[in-house]
SEFIZA-3560 file (N, C-alpha, C; in Angstrom, 3 decimals):
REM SEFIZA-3560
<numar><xx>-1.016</xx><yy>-25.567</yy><zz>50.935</zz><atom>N</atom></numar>
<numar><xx>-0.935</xx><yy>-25.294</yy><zz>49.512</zz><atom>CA</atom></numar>
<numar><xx>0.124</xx><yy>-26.214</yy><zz>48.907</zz><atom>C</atom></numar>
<numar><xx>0.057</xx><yy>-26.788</yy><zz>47.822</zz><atom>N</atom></numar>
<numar><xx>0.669</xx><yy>-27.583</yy><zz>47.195</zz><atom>CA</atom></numar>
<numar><xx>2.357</xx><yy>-26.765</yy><zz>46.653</zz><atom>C</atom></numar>
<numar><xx>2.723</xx><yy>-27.491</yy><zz>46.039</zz><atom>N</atom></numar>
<numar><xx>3.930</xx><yy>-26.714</yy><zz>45.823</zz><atom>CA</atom></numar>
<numar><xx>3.734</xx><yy>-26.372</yy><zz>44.283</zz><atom>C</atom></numar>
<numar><xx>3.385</xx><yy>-27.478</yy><zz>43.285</zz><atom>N</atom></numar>
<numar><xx>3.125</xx><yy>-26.935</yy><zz>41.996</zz><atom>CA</atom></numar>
<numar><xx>2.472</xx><yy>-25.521</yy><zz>42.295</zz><atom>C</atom></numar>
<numar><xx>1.327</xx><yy>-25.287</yy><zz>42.715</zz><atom>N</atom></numar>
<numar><xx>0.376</xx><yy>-24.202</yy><zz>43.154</zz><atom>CA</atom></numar>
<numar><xx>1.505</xx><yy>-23.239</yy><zz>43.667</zz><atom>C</atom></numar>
<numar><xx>2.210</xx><yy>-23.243</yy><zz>44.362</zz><atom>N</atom></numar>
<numar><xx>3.260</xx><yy>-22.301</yy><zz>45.310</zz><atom>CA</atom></numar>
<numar><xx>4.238</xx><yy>-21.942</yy><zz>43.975</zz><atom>C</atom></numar>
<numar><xx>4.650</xx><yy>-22.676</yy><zz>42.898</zz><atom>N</atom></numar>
<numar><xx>5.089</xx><yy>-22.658</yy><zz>41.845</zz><atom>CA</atom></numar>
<numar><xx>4.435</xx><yy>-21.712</yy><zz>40.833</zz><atom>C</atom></numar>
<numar><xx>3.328</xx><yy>-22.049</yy><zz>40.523</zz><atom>N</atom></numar>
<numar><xx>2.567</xx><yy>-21.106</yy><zz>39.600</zz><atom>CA</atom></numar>
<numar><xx>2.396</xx><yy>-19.900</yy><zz>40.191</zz><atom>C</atom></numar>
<numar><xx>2.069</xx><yy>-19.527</yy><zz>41.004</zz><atom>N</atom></numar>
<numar><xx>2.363</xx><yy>-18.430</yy><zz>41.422</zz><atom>CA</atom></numar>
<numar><xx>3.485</xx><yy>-17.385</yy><zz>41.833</zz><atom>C</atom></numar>
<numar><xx>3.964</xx><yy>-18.357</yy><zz>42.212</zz><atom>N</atom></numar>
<numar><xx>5.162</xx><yy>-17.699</yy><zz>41.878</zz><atom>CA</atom></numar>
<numar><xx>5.777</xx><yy>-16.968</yy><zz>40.787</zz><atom>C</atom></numar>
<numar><xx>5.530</xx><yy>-17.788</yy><zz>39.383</zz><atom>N</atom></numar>
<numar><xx>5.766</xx><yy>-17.476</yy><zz>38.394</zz><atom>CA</atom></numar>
<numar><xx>4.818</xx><yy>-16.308</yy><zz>37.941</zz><atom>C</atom></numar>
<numar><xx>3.568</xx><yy>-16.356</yy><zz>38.306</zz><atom>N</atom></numar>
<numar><xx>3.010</xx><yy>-15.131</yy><zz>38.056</zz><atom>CA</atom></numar>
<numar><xx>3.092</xx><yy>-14.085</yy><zz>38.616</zz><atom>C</atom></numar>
<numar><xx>3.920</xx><yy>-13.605</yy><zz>40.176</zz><atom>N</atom></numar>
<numar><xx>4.193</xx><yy>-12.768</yy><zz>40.057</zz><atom>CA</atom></numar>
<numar><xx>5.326</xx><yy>-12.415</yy><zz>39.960</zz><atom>C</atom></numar>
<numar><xx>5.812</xx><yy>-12.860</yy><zz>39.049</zz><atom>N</atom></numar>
<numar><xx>7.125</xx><yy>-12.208</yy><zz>37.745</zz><atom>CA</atom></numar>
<numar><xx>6.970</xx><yy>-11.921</yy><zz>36.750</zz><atom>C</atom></numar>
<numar><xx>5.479</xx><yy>-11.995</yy><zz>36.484</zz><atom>N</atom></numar>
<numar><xx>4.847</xx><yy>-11.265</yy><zz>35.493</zz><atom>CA</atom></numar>
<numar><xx>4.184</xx><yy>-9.996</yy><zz>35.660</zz><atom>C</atom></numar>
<numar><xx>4.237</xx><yy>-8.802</yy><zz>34.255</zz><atom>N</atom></numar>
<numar><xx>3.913</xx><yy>-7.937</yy><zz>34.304</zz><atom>CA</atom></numar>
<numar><xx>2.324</xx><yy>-8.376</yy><zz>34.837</zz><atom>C</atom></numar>
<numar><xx>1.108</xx><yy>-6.974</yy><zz>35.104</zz><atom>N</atom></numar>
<numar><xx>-0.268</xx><yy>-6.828</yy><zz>35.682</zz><atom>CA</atom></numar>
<numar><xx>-1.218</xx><yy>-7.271</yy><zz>34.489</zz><atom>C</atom></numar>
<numar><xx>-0.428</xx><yy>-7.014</yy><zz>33.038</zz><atom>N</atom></numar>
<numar><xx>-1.044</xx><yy>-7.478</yy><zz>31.609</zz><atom>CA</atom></numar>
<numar><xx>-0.727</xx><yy>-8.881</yy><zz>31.341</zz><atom>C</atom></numar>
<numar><xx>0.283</xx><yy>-9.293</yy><zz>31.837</zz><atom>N</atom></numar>
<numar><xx>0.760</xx><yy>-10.652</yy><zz>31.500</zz><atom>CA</atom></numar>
<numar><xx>0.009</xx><yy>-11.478</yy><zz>31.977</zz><atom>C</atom></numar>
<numar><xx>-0.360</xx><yy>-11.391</yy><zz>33.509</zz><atom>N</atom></numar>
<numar><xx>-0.904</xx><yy>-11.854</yy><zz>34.467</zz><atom>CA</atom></numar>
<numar><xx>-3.021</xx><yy>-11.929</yy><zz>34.126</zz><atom>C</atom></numar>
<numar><xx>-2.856</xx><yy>-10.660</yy><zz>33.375</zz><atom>N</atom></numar>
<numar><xx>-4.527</xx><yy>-10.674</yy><zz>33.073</zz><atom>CA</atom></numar>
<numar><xx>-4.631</xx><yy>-11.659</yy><zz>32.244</zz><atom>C</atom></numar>
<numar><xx>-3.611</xx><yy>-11.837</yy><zz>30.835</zz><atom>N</atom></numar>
<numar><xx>-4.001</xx><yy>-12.716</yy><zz>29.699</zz><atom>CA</atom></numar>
<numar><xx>-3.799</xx><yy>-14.449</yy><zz>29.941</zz><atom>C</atom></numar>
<numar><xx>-2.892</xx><yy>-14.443</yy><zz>30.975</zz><atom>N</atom></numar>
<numar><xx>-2.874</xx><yy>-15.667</yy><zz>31.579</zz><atom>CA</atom></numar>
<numar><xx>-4.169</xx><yy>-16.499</yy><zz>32.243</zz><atom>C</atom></numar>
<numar><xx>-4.639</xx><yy>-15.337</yy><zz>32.876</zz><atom>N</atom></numar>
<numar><xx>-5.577</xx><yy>-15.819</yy><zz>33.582</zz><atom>CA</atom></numar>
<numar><xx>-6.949</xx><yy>-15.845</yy><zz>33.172</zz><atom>C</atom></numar>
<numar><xx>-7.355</xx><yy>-15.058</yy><zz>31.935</zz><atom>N</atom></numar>
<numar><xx>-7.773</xx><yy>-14.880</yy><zz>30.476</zz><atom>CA</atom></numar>
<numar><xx>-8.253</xx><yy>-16.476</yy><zz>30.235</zz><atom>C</atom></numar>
<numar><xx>-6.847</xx><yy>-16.973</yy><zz>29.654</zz><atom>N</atom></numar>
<numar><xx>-6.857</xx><yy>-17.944</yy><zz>28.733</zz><atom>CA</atom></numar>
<numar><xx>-7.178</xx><yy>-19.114</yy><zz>30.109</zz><atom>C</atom></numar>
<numar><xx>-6.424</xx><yy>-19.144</yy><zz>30.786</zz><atom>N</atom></numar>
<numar><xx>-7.163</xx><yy>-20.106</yy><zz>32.332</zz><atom>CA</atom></numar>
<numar><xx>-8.699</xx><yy>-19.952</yy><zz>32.037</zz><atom>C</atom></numar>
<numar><xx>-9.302</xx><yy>-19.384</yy><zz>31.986</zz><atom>N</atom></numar>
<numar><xx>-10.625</xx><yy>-19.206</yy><zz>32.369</zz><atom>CA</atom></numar>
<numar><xx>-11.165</xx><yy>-19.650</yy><zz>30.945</zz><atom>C</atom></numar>
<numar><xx>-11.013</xx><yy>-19.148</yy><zz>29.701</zz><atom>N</atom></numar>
<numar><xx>-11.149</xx><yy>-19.799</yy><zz>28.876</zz><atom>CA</atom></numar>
<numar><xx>-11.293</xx><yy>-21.441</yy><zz>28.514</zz><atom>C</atom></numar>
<numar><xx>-10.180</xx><yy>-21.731</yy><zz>29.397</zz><atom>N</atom></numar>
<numar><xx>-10.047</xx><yy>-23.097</yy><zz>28.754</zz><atom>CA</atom></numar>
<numar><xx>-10.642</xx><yy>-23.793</yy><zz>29.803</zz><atom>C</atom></numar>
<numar><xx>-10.944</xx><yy>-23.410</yy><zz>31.094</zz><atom>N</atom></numar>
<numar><xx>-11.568</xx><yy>-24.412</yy><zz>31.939</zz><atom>CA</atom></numar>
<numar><xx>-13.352</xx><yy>-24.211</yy><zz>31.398</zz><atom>C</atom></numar>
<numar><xx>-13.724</xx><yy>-22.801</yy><zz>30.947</zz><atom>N</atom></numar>
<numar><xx>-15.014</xx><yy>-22.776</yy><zz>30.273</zz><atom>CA</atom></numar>
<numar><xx>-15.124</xx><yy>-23.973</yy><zz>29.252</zz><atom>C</atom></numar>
<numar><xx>-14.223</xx><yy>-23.874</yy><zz>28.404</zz><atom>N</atom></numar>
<numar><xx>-14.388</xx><yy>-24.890</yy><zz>27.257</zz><atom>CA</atom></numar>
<numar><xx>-14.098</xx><yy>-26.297</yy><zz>27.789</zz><atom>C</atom></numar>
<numar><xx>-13.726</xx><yy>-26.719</yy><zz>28.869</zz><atom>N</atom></numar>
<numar><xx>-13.766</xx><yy>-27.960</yy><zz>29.306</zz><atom>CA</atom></numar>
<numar><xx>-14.963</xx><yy>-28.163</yy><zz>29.946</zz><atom>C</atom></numar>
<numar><xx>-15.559</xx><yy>-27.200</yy><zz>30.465</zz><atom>N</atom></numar>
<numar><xx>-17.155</xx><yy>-27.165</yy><zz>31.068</zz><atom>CA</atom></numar>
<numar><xx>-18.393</xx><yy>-27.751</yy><zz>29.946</zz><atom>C</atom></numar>
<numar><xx>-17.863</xx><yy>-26.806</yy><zz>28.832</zz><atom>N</atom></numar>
<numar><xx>-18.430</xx><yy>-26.925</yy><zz>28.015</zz><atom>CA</atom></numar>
<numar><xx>-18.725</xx><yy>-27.982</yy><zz>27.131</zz><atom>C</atom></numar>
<numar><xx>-17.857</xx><yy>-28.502</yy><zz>27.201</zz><atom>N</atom></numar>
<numar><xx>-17.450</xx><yy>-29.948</yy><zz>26.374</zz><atom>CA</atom></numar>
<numar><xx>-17.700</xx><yy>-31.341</yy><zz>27.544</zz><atom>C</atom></numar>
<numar><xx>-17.973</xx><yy>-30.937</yy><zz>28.550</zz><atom>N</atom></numar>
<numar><xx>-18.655</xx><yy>-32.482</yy><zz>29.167</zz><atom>CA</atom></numar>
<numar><xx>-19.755</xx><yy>-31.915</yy><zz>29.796</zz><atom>C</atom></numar>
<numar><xx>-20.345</xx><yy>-30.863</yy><zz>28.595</zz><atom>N</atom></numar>
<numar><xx>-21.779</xx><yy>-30.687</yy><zz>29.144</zz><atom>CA</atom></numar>
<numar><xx>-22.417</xx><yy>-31.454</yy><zz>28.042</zz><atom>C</atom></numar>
<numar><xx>-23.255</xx><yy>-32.563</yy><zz>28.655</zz><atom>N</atom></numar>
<numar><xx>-24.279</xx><yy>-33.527</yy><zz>27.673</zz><atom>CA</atom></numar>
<numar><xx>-25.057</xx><yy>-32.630</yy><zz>25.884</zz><atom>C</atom></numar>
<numar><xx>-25.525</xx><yy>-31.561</yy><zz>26.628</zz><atom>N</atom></numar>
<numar><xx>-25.987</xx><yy>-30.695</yy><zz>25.863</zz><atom>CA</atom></numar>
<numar><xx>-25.431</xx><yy>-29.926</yy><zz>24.710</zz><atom>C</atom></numar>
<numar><xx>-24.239</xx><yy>-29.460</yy><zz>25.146</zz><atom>N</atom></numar>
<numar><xx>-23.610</xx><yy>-28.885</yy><zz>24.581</zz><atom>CA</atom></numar>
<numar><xx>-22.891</xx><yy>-30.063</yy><zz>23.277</zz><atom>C</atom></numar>
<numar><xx>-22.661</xx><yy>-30.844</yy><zz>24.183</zz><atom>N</atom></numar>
<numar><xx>-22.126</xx><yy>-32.405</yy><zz>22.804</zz><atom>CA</atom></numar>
<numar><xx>-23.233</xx><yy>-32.476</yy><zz>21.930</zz><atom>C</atom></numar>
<numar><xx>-24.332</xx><yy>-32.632</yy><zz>22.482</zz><atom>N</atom></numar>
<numar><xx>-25.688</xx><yy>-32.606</yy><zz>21.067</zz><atom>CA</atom></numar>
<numar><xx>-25.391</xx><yy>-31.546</yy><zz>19.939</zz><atom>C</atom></numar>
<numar><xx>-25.769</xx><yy>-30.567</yy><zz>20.508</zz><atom>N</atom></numar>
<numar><xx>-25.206</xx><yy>-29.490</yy><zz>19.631</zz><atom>CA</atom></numar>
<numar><xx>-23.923</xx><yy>-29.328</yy><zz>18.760</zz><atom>C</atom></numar>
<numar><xx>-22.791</xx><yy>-29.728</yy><zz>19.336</zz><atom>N</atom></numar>
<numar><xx>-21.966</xx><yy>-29.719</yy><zz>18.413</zz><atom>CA</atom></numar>
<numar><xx>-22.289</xx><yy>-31.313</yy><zz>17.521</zz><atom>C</atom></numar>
<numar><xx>-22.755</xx><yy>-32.202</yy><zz>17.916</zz><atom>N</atom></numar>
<numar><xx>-22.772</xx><yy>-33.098</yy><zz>17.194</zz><atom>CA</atom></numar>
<numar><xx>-23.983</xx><yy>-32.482</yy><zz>16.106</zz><atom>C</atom></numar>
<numar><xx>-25.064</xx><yy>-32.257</yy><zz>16.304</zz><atom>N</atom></numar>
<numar><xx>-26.156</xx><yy>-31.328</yy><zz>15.764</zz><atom>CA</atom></numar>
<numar><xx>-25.047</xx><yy>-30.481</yy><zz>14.228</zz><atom>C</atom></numar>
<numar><xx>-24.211</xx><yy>-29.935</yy><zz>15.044</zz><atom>N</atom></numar>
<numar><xx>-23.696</xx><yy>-28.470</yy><zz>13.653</zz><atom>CA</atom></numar>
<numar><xx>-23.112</xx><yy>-29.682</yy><zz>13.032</zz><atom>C</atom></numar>
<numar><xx>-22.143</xx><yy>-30.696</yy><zz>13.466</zz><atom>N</atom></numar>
<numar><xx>-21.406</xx><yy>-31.523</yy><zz>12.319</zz><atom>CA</atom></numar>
<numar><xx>-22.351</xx><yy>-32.031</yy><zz>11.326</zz><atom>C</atom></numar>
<numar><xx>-23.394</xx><yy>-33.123</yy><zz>11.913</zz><atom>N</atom></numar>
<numar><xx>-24.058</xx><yy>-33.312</yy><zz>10.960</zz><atom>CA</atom></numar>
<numar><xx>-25.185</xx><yy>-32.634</yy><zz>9.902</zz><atom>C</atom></numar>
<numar><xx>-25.220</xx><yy>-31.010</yy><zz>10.189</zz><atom>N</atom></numar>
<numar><xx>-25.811</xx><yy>-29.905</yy><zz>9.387</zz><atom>CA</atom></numar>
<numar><xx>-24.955</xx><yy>-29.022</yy><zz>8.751</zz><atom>C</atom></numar>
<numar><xx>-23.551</xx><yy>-29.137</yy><zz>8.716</zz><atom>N</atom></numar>
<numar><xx>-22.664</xx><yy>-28.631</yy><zz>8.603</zz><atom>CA</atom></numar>
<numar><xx>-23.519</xx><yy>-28.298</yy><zz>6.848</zz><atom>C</atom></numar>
<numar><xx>-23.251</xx><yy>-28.487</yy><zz>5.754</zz><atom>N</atom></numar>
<numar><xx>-23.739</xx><yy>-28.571</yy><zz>4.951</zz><atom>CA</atom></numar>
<numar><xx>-24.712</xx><yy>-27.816</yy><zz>4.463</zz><atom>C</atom></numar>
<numar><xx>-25.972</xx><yy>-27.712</yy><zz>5.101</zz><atom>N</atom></numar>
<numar><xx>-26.453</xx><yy>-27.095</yy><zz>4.885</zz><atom>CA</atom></numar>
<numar><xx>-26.546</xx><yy>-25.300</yy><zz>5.797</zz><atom>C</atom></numar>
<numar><xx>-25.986</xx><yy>-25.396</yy><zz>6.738</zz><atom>N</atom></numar>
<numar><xx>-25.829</xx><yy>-24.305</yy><zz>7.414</zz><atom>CA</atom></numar>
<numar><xx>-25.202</xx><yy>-23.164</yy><zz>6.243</zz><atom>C</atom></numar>
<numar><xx>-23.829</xx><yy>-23.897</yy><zz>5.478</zz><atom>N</atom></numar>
<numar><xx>-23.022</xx><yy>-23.568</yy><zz>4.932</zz><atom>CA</atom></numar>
<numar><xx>-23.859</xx><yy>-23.097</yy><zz>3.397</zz><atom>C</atom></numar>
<numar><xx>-24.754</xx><yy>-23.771</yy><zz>2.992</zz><atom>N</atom></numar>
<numar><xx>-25.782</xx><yy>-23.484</yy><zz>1.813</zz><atom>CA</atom></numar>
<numar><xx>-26.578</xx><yy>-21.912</yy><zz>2.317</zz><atom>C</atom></numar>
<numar><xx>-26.951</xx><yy>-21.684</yy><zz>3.477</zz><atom>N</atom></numar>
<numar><xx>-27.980</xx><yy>-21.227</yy><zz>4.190</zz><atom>CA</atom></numar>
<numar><xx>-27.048</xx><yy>-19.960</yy><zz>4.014</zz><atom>C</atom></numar>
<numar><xx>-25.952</xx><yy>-19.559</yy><zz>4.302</zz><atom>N</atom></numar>
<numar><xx>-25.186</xx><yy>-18.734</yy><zz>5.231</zz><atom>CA</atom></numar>
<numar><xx>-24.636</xx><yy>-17.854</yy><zz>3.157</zz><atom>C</atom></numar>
<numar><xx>-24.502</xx><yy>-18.788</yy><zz>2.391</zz><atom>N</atom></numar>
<numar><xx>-24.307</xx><yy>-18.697</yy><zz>1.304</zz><atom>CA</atom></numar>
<numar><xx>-25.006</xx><yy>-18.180</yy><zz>-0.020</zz><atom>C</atom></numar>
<numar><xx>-26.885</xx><yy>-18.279</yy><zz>0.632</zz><atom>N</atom></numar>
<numar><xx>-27.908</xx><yy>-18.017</yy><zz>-0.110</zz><atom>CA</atom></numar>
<numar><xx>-27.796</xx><yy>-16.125</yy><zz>0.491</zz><atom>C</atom></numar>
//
């Protein structure tokens, strides 16, 4: 095991059982959204809403 790794953990358990959930929460979060974001597909799509942005916003408004 690495030591950064031997490090982070460490630090987590000096955290409360809630501290430790939201940590690991937002970990999971953000490696989703990095999944998400060098998924080919998923870039269409957001490129897709930018350039409909506009009218989504007309749509959502009617």
């Amino acid at each position: 095991m690495s030591s950064a790794l031997q490090q982070v953990l460490s630090g987590l358990e000096q955290l409360t059982m809630e501290e430790q959930i939201t940590v690991i929460d937002r970990a999971t979060a953000h490696l989703e959204g990095k999944l998400k974001a060098d998924n080919p597909i998923w870039k269409a799509y957001q490129e897709s809403k930018r350039k409909r942005e506009e009218v989504y916003r007309r749509l959502a408004n009617s």
